[in-house]
C-alpha positions in Angstrom: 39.5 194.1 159.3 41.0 191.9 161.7 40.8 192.4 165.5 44.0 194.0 166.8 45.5 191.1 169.3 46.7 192.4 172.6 49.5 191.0 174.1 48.7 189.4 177.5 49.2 191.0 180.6 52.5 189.4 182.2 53.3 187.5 179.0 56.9 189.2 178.7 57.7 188.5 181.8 56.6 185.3 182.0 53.8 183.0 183.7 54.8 180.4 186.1 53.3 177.1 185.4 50.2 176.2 187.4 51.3 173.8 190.4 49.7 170.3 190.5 49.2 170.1 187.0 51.1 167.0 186.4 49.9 165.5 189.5 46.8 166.2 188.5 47.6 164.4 185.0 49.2 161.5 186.5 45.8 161.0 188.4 43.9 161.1 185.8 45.8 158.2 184.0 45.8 156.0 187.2 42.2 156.0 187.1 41.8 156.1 183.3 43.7 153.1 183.3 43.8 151.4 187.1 45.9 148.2 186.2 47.3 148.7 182.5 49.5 152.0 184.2 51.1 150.1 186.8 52.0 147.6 184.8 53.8 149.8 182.2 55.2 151.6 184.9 57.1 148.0 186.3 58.0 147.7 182.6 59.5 150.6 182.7 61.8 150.2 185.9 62.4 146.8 184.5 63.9 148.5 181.3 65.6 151.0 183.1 67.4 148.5 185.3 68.6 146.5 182.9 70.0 148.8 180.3 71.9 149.9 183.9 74.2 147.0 184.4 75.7 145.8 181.2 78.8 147.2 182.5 79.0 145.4 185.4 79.2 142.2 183.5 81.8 143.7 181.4 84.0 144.2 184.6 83.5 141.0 185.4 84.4 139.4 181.8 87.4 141.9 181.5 88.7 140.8 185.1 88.4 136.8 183.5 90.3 137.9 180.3 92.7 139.8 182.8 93.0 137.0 185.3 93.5 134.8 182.0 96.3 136.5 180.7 97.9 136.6 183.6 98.3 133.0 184.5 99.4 132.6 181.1 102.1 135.4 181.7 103.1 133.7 184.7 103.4 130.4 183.4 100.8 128.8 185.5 98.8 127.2 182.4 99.3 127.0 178.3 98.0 129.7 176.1 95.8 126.9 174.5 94.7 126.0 178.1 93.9 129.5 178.5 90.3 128.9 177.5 89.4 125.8 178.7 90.5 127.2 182.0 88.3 130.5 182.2 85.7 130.0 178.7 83.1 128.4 180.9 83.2 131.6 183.1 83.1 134.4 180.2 80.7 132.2 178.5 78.5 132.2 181.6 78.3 136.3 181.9 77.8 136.5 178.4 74.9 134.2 178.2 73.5 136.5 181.1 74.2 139.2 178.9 72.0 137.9 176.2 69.3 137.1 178.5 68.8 140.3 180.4 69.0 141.8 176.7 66.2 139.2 175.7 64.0 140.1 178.6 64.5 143.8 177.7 63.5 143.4 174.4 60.2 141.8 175.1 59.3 144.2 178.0 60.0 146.9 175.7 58.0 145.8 172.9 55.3 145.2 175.6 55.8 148.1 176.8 55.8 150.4 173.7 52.0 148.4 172.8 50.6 149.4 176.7 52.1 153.2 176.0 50.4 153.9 173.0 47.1 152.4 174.4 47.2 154.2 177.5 48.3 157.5 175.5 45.8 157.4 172.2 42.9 156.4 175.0 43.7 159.0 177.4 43.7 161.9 175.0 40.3 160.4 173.8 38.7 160.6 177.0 40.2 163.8 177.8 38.6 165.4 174.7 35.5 163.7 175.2 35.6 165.5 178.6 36.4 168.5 177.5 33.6 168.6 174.5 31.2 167.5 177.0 32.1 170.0 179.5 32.3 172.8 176.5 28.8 172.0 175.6 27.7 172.8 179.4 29.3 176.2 179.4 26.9 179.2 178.7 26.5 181.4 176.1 28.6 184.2 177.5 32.1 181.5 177.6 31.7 181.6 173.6 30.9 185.1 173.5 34.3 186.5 175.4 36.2 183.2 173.9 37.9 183.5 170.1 37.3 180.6 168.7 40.5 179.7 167.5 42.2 180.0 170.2 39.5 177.3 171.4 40.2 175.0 169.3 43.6 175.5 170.2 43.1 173.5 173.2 42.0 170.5 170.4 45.1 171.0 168.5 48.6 172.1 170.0 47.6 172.3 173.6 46.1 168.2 173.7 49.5 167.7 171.2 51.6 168.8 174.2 50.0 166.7 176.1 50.3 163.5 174.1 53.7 164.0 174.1 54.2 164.2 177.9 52.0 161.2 178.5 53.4 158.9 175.2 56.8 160.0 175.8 58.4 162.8 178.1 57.0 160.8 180.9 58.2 157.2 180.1 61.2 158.8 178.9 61.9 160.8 182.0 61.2 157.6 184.4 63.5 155.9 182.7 67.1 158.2 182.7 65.6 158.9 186.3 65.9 155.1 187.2 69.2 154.5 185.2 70.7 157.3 186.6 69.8 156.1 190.6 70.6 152.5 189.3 73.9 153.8 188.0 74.8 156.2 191.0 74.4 153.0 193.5 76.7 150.4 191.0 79.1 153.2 190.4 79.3 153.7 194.0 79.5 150.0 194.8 82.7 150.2 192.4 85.1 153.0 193.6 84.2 155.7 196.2 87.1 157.6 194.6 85.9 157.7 191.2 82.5 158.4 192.1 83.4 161.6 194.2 84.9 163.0 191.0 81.1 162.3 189.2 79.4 163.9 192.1 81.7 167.0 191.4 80.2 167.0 187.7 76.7 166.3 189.2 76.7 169.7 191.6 77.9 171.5 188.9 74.9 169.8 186.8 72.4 171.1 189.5 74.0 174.4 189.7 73.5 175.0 186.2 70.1 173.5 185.9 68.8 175.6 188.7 70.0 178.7 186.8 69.5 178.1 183.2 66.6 175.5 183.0 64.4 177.2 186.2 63.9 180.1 183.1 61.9 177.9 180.6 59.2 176.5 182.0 57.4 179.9 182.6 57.6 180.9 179.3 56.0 177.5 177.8 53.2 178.4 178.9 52.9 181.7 177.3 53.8 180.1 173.9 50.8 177.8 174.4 48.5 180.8 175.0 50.2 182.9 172.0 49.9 179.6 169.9 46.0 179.6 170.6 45.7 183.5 169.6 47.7 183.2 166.2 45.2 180.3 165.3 42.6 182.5 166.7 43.7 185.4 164.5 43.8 183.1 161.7 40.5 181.3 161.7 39.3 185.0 162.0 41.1 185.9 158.4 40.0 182.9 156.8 36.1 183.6 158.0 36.8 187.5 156.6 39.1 186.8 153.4 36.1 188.5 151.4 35.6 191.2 153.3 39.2 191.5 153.6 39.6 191.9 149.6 36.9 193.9 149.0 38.3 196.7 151.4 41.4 196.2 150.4 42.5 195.5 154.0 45.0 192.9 152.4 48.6 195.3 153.9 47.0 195.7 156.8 45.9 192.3 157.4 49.4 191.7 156.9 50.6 194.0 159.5 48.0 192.7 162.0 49.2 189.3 161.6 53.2 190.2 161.8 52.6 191.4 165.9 50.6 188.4 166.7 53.2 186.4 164.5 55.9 188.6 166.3 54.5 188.0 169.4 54.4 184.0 169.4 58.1 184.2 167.9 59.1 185.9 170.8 57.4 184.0 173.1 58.8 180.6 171.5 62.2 181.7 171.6 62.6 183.1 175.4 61.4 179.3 175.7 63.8 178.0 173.5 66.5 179.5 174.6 66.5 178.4 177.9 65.7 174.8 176.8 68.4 175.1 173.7 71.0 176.3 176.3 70.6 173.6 178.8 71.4 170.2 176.5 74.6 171.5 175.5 76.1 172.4 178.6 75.2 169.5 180.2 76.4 167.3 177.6 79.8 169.4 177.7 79.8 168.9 181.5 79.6 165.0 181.0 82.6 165.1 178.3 84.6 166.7 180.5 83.9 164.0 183.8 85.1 161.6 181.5 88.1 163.0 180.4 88.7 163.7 184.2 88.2 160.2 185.6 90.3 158.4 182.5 92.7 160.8 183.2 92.2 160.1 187.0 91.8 156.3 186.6 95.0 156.3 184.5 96.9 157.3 187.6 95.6 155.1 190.0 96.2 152.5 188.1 99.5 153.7 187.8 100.4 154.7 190.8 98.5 151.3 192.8 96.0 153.1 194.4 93.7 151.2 196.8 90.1 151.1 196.0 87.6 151.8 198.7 83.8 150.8 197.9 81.2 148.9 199.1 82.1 146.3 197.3 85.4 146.0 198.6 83.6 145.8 202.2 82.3 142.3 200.7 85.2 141.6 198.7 83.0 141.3 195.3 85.2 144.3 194.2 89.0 144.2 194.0 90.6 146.2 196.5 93.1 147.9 193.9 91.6 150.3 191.0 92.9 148.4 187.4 91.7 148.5 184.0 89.1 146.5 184.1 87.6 148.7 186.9 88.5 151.9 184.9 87.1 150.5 181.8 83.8 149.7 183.1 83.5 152.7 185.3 84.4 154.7 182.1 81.6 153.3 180.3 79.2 153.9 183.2 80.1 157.4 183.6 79.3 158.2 180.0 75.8 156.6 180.3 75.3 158.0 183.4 75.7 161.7 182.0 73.9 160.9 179.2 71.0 159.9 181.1 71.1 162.9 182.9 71.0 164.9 179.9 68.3 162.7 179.0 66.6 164.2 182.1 66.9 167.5 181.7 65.4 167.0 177.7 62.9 165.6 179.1 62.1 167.9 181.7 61.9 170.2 179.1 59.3 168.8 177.1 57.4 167.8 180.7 57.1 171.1 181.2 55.7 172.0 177.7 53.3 169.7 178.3 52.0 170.9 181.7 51.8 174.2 180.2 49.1 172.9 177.5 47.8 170.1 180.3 47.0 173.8 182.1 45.4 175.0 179.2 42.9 172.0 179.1 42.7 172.4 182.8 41.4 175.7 182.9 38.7 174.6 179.9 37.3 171.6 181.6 37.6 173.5 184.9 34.9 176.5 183.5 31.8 176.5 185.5 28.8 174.5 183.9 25.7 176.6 183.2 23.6 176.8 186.4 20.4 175.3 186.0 18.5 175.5 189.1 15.0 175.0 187.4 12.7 172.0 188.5 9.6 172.4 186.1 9.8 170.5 183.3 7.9 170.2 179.8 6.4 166.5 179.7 3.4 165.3 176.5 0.2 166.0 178.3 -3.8 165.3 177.2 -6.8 166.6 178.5 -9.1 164.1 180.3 -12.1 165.1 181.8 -10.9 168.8 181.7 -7.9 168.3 183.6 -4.5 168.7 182.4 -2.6 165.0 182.8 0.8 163.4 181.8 1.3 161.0 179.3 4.2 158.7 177.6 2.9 159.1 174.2 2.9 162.4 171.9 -0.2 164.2 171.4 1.0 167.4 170.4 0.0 168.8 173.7 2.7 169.8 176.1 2.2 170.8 179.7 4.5 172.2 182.3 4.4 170.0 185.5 5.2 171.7 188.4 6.3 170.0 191.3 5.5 172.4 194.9 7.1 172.1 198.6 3.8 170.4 200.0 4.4 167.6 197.7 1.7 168.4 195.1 2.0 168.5 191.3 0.5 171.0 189.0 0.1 170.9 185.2 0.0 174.1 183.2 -1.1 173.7 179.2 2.2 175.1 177.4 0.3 177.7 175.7 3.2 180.7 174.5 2.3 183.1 177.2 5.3 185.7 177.9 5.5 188.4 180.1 8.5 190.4 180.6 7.7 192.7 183.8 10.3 196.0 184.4 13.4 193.8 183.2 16.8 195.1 183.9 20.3 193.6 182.3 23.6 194.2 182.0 26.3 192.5 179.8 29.3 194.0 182.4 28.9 195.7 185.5 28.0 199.1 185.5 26.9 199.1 182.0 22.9 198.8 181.6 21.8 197.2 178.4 18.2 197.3 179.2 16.2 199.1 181.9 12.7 199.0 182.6 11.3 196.5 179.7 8.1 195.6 180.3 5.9 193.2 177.7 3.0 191.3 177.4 2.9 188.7 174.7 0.3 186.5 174.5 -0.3 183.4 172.8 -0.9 183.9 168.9 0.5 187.4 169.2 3.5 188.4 166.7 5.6 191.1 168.7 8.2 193.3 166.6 11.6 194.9 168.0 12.5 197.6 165.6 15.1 199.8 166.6 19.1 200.4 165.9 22.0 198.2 166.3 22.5 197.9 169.9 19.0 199.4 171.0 18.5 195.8 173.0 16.3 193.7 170.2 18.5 190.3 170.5 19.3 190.7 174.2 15.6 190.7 174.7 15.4 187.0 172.8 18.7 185.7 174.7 16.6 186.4 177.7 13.5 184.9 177.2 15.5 181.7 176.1 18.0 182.2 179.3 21.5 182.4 177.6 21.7 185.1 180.0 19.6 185.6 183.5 18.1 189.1 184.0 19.5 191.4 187.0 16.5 192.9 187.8 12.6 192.1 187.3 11.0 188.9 186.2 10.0 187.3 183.2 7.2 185.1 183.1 6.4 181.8 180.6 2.7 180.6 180.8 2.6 182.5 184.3 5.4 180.8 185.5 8.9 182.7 186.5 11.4 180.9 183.5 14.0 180.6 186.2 12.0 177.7 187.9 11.9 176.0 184.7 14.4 173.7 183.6 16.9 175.7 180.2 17.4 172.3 178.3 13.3 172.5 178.7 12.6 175.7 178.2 14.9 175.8 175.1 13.0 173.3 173.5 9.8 175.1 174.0 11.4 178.1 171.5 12.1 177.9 167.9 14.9 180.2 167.1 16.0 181.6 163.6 19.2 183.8 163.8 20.4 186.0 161.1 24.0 183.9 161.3 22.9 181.0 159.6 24.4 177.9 160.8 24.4 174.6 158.8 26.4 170.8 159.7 27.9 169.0 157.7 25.4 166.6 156.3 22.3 166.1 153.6 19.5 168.7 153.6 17.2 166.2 155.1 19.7 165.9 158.2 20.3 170.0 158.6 16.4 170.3 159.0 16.0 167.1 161.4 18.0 168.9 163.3 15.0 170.5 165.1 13.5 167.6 166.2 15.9 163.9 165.3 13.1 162.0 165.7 11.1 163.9 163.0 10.3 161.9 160.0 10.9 162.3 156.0 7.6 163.4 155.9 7.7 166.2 157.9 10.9 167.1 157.2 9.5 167.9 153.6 6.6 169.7 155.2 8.6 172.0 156.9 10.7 173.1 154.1 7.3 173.6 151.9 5.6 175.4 154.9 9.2 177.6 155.1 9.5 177.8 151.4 12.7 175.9 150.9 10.7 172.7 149.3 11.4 174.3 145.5 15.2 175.0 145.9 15.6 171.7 147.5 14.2 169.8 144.9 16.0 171.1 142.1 19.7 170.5 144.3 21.7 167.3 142.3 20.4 165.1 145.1 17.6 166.9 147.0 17.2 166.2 150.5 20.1 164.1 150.2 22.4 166.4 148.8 25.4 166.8 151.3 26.3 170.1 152.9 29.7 170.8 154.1 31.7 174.2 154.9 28.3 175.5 156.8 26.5 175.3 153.5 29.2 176.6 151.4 27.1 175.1 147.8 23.8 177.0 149.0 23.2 180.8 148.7 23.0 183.0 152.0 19.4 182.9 151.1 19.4 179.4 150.4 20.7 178.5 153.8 18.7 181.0 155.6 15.4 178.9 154.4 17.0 175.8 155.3 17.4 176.8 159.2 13.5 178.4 158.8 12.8 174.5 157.9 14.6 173.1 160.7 12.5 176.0 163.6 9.4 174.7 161.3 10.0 170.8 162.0 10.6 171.4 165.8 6.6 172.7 165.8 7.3 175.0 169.0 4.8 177.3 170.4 7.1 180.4 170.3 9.2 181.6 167.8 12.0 184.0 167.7 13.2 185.5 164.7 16.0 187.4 164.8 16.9 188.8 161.0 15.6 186.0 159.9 14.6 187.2 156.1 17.4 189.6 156.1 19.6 187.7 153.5 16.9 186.9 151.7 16.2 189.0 148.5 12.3 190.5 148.0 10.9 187.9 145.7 12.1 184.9 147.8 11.0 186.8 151.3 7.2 187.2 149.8 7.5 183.0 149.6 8.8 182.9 152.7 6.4 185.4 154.7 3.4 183.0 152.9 5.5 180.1 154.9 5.6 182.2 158.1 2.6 183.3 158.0 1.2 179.9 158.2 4.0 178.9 160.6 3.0 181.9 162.8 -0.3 180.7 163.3 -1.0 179.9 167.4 2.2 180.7 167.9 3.7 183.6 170.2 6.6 184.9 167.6 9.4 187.4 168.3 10.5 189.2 165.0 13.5 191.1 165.4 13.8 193.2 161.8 15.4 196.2 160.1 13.7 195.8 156.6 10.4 196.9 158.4 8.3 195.6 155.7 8.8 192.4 157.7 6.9 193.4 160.6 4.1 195.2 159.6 1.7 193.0 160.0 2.7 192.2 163.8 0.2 192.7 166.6 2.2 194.7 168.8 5.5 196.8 167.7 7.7 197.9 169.9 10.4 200.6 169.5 13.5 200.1 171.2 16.4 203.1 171.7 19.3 202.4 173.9 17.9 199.7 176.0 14.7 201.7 176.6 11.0 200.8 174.9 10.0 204.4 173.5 7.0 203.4 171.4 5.1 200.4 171.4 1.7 199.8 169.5 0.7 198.7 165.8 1.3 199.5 162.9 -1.6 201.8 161.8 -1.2 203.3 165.8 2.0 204.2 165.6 1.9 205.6 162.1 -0.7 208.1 163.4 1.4 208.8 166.5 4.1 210.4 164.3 6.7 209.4 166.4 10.0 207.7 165.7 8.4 204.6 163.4 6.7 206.7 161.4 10.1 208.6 160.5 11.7 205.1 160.2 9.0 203.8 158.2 9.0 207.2 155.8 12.5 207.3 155.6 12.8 210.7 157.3 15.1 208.9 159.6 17.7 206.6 159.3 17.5 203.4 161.2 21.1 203.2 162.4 
């Protein structure tokens, strides 16, 4: 059954977007793109300003036809001399007209080629930098982390954020400029007529302030809701079959209604805000143009003098007439427009900062700390002494640089020790206590105890996907947190009982252990693993591709497959954690014949509830709530009588 989703503390009541996000973003595309964002941003402006004043033009070309008409009405010149007299000059604005439009068109089309090369590249490196940064987190991120709602922050949240960039920006810029452009031409005009706009423009604040302050707080939590209902539903979609055979389908259902509830809810406390604001403001704009027609109307009527700046310079006429009206008609509308435009925009701004917050916060997790300075180099033996070398010798040697400047070579020989180990997952909640173990090189060590006794933690320790509290644990006789993780890792060969497999051929699923590894001993590994007869008898062998983590193989299948790919990586340890336990009886007596062989030299870690599997280790060791309460062989700890003996007779159940 599915994991009940809990709604997030504060979600209802909203979460205010981060500060400096889009700063932040802005940043980021400056120096993504130092010369191409400047330039988009002129083109822009340019844009912006010229798609301002086509109405000033028309003033000037309704004042000619007025002026025109006029002379003819007065008898000054001959309607058929009308246009000889004052063509040239209408002519004139009009082939201004055309050219500003001309200009526009080409620095839009320019402009439109630079946006969607800045956009598509910056949402390229910005997911390169957030997989690179993922694959620096630690184990522990991916543990706490559903992985839907991960890759949520590859889906809707970089979405949101192509939007803002590709459009809510360049959009925004734009009705920002027109509206300045227009606020300075309309003032140059008619002081009069522009105090009755700046009446509709408090009342425009006003209402922003009250209605549109409400939406940007709850974008945010529709982003994070939007990454748990993916979550939720990568999590069904992983479980469908257990979900039919339990016949958890109703309540499956159910479970997906209050997450589904939940991002409804969310969405429309967004909405609503954002739904209310356009419509308001675009009624607001209606009604300033109704007001100064009506209010042009009777200036014109009534003579009134027009005070402006342009008046002060006599480009303006110094009494409000139609032409004047007309124009500052047409100015009003497309400045209230644009100021809709604005607050749209802002909308959708603010949609995106709340997924540009999202991504934040991901590429802003803290790295894995790797404070480890011994490294695994290819070593040989000359004259008895340890040395490095370029070439591979299948010798490896840690080299240990010291404070007095010295170097030191140890043979990588398989050698760990874990000495009165504590570890906690959470504070105040011990997982182990007090492990102590000695496994030396060759030796096969065995955890056997229930589900949650400690076995796996034990292996995420050695390998460091978490550091211990307490104690130390020693690799060759040196403490494994001096020793580089990317190093140490690739010391251990690691089977775990989830089987994962890449999309890919065979061949390419087992090179994974080692890329450089050749056909050749890609093909001994599977034999030496047991996979080499399955293989073979696939529609294309080694070639044949894998997708859906294996989807064509068996459970089985694939768990051979990831034996092959520890196999090809030739380490000196070995951890196997379940690593036969979805294999069936006949195929796990190929596969011990495989291990057994692969086991040789090696230090291995078997973790194992089918105890058949560890029988023949060296050293046994019973775990029960973090503690070791038995350790020993086989034959030893039968005779002791104690808690593997009941295991292995059945008088007590392993869980």
């Amino acid at each position: 059954m599915a994991m009940r989703q809990r709604t997030p503390k504060g979600a209802g009541r909203g979460m205010p977007v981060q500060k400096g996000v889009l700063g932040r973003t802005i940043k980021m595309l400056f120096k993504s793109y130092p010369k191409m964002v400047p330039i988009t941003l002129v083109l822009i402006i340019v844009n912006a300003i010229i798609s301002s004043i086509p109405s000033v033009f028309m003033e000037r070309i309704f004042t000619v036809v007025g002026d025109a008409l006029k002379a003819i009405a007065d008898g000054k010149i001959a309607v058929n001399a009308g246009w000889t007299a004052y063509g040239a000059e209408i002519i004139k604005y009009m082939l201004i007209l055309i050219s500003l439009y001309v200009v526009s068109l080409i620095s839009g089309a320019i402009n439109k080629q630079l946006l969607a090369i800045i956009t598509q590249g910056f949402l390229k490196k910005t997911r390169e930098q957030m997989f690179n940064g993922m694959q620096d987190l630690p184990i522990k991120y991916f543990d706490t982390h559903n992985n839907g709602d991960i890759m949520s922050y590859y889906t809707n949240d970089i979405d949101a954020l192509r939007q803002m960039v590709g459009e809510s920006i360049p959009q925004l810029i734009t009705s920002s400029i027109m509206v300045i452009t227009l606020f300075f031409i309309m003032l140059w005009y008619s002081v009069w007529l522009m105090l009755v706009v700046l009446i509709g423009i408090v009342f425009i604040l006003l209402v922003t302030k009250k209605v549109g302050g409400g939406a940007g707080k709850y974008f945010l939590a529709q982003q994070r809701a939007t990454g748990k209902m993916e979550g939720f539903i990568e999590e069904m979609m992983n479980g469908q079959k257990v979900v039919k055979v339990f016949c958890h389908e109703e309540e499956a259902k159910a479970d997906f209604d209050k997450v589904n509830d939940f991002l409804c809810d969310q969405s429309n406390r967004a909405h609503r805000y954002a739904n209310m604001l356009m419509p308001i403001l675009g009624n607001i704009g209606h009604v300033m143009y109704v007001i100064v027609a009506i209010l042009g109307g009777v200036f014109i009527l009534n003579g009134v003098g027009n005070v402006s700046l342009g008046v002060a310079v006599g480009s303006v006429v110094s009494i409000i007439g139609i032409p004047l009206v007309v124009s500052f008609l047409q100015m009003t509308r497309q400045f209230f427009n644009n100021i809709n435009q604005v607050s749209n925009q802002v909308n959708s701004v603010v949609m995106g900062i709340a997924g540009a917050k999202r991504l934040f916060d991901l590429i802003d997790e803290k790295p894995e700390v790797d404070n480890g300075y011994v490294t695994l180099v290819n070593a040989k033996e000359v004259d008895d002494e340890i040395v490095e070398c370029e070439e591979f010798t299948k010798m490896w040697a840690w080299k240990h640089p010291h404070g007095d400047g010295t170097t030191t070579y140890t043979k990588l020989c398989g050698d760990v020790v874990l000495s009165e180990v504590d570890f906690e997952y959470e504070e105040g909640k011990p997982v182990l206590h007090d492990v102590t173990i000695f496994a030396k090189p060759g030796q096969k060590v065995a955890f056997v105890g229930a589900t949650g006794a400690g076995k796996t933690t034990i292996t995420n320790l050695i390998n460091r996907f978490y550091d211990i509290a307490d104690g130390k644990i020693r690799y060759d006789g040196i403490n494994i947190n001096k020793i580089k993780k990317a190093d140490l890792r690739r010391s251990l060969g690691i089977v775990l009982q989830e089987t994962n497999l890449f999309t890919g051929t065979v061949m390419d699923n087992i090179r994974y252990g080692k890329l450089n590894a050749t056909d050749d001993e890609c093909i001994a590994a599977a034999k030496l693993a047991g996979a080499d007869d399955f293989i073979t008898r696939l529609p294309d062998g080694y070639n044949t591709l894998l997708t859906g983590n294996g989807a064509n193989l068996s459970q089985g299948q694939r768990q051979l497959v990831a034996i092959a790919r520890a196999a090809v990586a030739d380490p000196p340890v070995m951890i196997l954690d379940e690593a036969t336990s979805s294999i069936d009886t006949r195929t796990e007596a190929i596969v011990s014949r495989g291990m057994d062989a692969l086991m040789q030299g090696r230090t291995v870690f078997v973790i194992a509830h089918r105890l058949s599997t560890v029988r023949n280790s060296d050293v046994i060791i019973v775990l029960d709530h973090g503690r070791i309460i038995e350790r020993g062989s086989h034959e030893k700890l039968i005779e002791e009588r104690g808690q593997y003996y009941q295991l292995y007779t059945g008088a007590f159940e392993l869980e």
